[in-house]
N, CA, C and O atoms as a Tinker XYZ file with bonds, in Angstrom:
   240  protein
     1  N    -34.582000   22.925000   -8.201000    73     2
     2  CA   -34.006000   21.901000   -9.044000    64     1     3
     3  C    -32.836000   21.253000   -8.292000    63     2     4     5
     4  O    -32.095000   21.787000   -7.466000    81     3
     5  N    -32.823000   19.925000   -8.772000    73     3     6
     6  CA   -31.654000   19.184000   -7.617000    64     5     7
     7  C    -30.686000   19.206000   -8.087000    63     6     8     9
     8  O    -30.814000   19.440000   -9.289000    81     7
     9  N    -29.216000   19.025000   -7.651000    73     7    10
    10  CA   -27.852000   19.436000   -8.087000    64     9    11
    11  C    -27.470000   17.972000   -8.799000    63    10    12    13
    12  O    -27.521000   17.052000   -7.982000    81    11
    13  N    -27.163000   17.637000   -9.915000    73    11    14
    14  CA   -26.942000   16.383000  -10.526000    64    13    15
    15  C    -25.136000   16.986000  -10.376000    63    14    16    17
    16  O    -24.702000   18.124000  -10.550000    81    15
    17  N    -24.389000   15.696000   -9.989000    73    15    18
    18  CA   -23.125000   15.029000   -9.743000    64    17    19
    19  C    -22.508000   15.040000  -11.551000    63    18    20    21
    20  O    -23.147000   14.722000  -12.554000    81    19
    21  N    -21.442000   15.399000  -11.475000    73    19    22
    22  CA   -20.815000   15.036000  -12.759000    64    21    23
    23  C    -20.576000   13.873000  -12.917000    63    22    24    25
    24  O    -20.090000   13.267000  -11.962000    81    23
    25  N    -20.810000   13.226000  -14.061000    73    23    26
    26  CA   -20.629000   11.893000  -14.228000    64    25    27
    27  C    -19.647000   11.219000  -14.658000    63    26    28    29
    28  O    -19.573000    9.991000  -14.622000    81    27
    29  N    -18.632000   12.147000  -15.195000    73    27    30
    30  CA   -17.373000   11.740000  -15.678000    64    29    31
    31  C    -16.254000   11.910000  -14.076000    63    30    32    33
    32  O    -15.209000   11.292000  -13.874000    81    31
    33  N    -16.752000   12.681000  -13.379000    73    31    34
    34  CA   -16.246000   12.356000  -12.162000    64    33    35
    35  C    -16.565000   11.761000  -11.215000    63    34    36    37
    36  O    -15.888000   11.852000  -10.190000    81    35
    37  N    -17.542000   11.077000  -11.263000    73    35    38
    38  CA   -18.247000    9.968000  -10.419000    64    37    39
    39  C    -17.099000    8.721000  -10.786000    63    38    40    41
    40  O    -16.204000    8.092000  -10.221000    81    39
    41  N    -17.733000    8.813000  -12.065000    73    39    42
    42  CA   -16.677000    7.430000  -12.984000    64    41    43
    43  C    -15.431000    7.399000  -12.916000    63    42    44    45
    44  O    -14.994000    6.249000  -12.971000    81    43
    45  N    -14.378000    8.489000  -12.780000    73    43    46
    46  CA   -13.038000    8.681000  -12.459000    64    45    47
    47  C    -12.901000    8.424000  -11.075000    63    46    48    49
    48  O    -11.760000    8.240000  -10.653000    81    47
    49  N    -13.979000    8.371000  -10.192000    73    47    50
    50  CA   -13.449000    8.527000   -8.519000    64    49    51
    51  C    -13.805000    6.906000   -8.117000    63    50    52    53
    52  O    -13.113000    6.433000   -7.216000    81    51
    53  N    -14.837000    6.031000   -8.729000    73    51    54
    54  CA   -14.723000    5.102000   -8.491000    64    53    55
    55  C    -13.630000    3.640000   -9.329000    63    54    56    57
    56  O    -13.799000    2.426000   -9.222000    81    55
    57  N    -12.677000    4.319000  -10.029000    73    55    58
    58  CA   -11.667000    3.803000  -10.511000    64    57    59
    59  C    -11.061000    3.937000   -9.384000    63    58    60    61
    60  O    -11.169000    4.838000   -8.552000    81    59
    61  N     -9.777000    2.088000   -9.383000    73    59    62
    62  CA    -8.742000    2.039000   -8.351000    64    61    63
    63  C     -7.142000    2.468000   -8.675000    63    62    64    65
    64  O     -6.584000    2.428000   -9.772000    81    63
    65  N     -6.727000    2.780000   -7.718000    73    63    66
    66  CA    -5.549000    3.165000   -8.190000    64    65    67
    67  C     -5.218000    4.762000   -8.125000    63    66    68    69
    68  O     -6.188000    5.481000   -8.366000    81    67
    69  N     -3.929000    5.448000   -7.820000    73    67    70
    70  CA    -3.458000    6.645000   -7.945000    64    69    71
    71  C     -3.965000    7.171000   -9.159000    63    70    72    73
    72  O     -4.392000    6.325000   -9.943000    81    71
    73  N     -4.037000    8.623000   -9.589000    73    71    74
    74  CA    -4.230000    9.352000  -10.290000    64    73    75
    75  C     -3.132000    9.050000  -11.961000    63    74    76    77
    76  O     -3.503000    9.351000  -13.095000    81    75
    77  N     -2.384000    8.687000  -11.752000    73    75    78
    78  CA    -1.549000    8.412000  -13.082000    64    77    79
    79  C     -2.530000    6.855000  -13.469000    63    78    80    81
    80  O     -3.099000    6.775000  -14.558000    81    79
    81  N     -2.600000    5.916000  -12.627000    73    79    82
    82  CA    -3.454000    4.841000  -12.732000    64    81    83
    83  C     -4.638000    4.940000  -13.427000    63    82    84    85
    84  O     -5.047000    4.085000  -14.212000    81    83
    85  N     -5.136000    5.867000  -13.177000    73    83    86
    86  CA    -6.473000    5.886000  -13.284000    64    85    87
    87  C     -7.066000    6.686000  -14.973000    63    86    88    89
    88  O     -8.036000    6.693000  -15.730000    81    87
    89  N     -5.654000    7.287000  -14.813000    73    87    90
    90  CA    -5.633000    7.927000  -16.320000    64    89    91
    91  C     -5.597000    6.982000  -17.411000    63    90    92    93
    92  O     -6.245000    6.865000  -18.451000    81    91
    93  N     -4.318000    6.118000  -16.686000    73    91    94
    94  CA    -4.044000    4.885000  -17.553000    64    93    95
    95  C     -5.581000    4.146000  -18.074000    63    94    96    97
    96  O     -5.973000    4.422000  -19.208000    81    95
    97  N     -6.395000    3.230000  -17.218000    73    95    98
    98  CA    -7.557000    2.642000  -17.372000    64    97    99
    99  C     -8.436000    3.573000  -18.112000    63    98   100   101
   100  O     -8.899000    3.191000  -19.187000    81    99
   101  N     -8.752000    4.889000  -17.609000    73    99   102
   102  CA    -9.458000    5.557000  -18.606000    64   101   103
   103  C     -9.271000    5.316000  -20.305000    63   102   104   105
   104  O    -10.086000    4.921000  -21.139000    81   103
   105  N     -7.849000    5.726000  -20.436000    73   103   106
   106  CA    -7.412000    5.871000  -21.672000    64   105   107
   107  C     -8.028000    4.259000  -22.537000    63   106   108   109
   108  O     -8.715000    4.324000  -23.556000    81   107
   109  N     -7.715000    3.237000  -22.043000    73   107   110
   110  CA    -7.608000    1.673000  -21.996000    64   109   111
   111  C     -9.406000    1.571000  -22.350000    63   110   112   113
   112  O     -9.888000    1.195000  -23.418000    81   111
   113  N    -10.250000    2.066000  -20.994000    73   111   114
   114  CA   -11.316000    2.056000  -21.654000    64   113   115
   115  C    -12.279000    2.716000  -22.875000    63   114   116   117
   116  O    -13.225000    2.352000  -23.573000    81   115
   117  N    -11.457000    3.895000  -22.696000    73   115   118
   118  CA   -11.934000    4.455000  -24.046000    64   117   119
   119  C    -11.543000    4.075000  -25.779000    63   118   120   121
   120  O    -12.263000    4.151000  -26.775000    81   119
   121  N    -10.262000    3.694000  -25.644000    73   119   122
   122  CA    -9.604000    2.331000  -26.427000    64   121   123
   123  C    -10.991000    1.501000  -26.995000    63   122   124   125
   124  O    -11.842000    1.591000  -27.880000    81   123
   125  N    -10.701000    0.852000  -26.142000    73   123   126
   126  CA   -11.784000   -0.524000  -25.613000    64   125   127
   127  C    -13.450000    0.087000  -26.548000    63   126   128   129
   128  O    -13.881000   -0.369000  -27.608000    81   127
   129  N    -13.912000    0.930000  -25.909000    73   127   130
   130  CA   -15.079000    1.261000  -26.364000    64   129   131
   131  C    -14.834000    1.704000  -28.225000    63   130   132   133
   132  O    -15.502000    1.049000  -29.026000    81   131
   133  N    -14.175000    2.460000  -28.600000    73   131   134
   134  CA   -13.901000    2.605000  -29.989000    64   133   135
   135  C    -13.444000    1.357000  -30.872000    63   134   136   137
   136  O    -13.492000    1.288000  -32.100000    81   135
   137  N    -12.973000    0.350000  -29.945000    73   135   138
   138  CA   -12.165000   -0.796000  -31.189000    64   137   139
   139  C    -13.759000   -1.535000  -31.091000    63   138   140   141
   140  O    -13.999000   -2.174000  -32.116000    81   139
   141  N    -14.751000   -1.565000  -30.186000    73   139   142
   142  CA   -16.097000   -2.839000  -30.143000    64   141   143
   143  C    -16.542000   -2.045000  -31.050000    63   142   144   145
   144  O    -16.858000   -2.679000  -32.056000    81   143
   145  N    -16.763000   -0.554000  -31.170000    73   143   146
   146  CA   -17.430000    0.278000  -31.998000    64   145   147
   147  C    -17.297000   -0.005000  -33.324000    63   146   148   149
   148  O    -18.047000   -0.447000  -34.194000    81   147
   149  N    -16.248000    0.328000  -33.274000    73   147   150
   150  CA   -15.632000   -0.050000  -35.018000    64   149   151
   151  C    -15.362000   -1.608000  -35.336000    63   150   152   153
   152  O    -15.534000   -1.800000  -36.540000    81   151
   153  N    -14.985000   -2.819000  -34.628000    73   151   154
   154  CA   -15.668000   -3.757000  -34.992000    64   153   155
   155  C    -16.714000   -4.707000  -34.937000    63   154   156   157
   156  O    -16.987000   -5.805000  -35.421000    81   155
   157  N    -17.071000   -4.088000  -34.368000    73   155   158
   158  CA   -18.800000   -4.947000  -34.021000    64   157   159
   159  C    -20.139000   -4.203000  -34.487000    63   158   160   161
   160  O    -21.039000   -4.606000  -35.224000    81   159
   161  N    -20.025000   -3.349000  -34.015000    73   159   162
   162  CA   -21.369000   -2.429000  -34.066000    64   161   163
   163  C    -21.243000   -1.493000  -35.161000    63   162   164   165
   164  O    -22.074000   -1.738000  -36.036000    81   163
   165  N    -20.437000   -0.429000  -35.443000    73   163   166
   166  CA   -20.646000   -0.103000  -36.958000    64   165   167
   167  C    -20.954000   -1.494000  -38.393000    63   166   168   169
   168  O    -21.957000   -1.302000  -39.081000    81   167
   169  N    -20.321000   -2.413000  -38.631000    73   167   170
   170  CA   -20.722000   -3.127000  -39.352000    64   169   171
   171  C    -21.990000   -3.924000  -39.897000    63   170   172   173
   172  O    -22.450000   -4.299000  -40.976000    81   171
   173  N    -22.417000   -3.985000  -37.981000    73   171   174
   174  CA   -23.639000   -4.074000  -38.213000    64   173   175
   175  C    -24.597000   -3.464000  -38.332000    63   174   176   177
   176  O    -25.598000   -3.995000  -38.812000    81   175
   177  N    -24.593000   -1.912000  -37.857000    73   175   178
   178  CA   -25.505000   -1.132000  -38.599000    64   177   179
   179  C    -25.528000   -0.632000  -39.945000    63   178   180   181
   180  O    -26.401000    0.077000  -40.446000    81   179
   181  N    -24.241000   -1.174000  -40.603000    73   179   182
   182  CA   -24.007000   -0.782000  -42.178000    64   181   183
   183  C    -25.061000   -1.068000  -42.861000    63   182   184   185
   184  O    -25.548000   -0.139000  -43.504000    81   183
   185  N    -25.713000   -2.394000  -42.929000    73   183   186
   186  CA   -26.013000   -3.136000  -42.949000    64   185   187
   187  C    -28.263000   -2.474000  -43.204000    63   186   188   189
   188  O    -29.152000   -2.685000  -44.029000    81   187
   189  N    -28.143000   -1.845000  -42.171000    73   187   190
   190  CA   -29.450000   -0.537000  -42.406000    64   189   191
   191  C    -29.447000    0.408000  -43.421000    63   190   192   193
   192  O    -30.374000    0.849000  -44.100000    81   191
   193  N    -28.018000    0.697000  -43.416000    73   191   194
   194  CA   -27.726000    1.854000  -44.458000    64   193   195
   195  C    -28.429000    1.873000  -45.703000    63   194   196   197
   196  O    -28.614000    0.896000  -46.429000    81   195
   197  N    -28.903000    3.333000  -45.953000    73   195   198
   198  CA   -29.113000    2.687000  -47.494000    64   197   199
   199  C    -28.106000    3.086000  -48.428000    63   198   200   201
   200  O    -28.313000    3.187000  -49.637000    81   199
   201  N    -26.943000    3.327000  -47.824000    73   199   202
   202  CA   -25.895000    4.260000  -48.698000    64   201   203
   203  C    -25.049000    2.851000  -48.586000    63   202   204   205
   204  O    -24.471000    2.722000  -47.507000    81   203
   205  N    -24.875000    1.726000  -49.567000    73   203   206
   206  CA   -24.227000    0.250000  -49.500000    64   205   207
   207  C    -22.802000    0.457000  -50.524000    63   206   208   209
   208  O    -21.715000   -0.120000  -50.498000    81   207
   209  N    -23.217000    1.298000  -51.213000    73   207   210
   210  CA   -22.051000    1.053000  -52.548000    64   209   211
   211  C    -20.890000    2.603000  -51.823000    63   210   212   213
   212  O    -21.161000    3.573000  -51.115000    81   211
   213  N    -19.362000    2.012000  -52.601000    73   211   214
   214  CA   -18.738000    3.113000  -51.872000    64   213   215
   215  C    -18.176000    3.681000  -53.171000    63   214   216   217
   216  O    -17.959000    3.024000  -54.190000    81   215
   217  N    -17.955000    5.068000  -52.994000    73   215   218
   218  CA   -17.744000    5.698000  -54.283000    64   217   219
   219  C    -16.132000    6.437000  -54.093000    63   218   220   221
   220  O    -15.698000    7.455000  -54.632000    81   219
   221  N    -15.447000    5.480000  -53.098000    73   219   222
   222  CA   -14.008000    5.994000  -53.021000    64   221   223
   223  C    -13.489000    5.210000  -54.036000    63   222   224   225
   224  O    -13.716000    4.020000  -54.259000    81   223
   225  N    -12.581000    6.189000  -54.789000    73   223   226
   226  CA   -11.833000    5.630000  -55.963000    64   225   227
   227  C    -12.338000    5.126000  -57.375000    63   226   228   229
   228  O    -11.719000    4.495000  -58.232000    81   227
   229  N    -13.995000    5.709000  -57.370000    73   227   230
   230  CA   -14.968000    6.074000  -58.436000    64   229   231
   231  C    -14.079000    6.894000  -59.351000    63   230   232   233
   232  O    -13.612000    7.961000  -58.953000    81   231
   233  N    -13.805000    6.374000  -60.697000    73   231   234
   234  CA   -13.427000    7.541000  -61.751000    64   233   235
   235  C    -14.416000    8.016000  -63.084000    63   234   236   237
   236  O    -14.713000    7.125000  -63.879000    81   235
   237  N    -14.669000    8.709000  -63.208000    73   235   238
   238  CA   -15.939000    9.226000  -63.725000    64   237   239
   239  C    -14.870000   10.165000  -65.495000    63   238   240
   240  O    -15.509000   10.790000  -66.341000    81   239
């Protein structure tokens, strides 16, 4: 079996910049990926859901 490369260190080694740098951009992209998440793409898969109605603050 062939030795597969870590991929989170592939991706960290081809970032520019010193090691504090590079933390920085990480952080920035992972940012980045959660704010498109939460506004773009969760909304639009809401949208499939069949769970549409929200039952926070339902008083029964």
């Amino acid at each position: 079996m062939e030795e597969n490369p870590d991929v989170y260190a592939s991706l960290f080694g081809q970032l520019p910049g010193p090691c504090r740098v590079r933390l920085l951009i990480s952080a920035l992209l992972v940012a980045l990926v959660i704010l498109v998440l939460m506004e773009y793409v969760f909304p639009w898969a809401s949208q499939f859901s069949p769970r549409a109605e929200s039952t926070i603050g339902l008083v029964q």
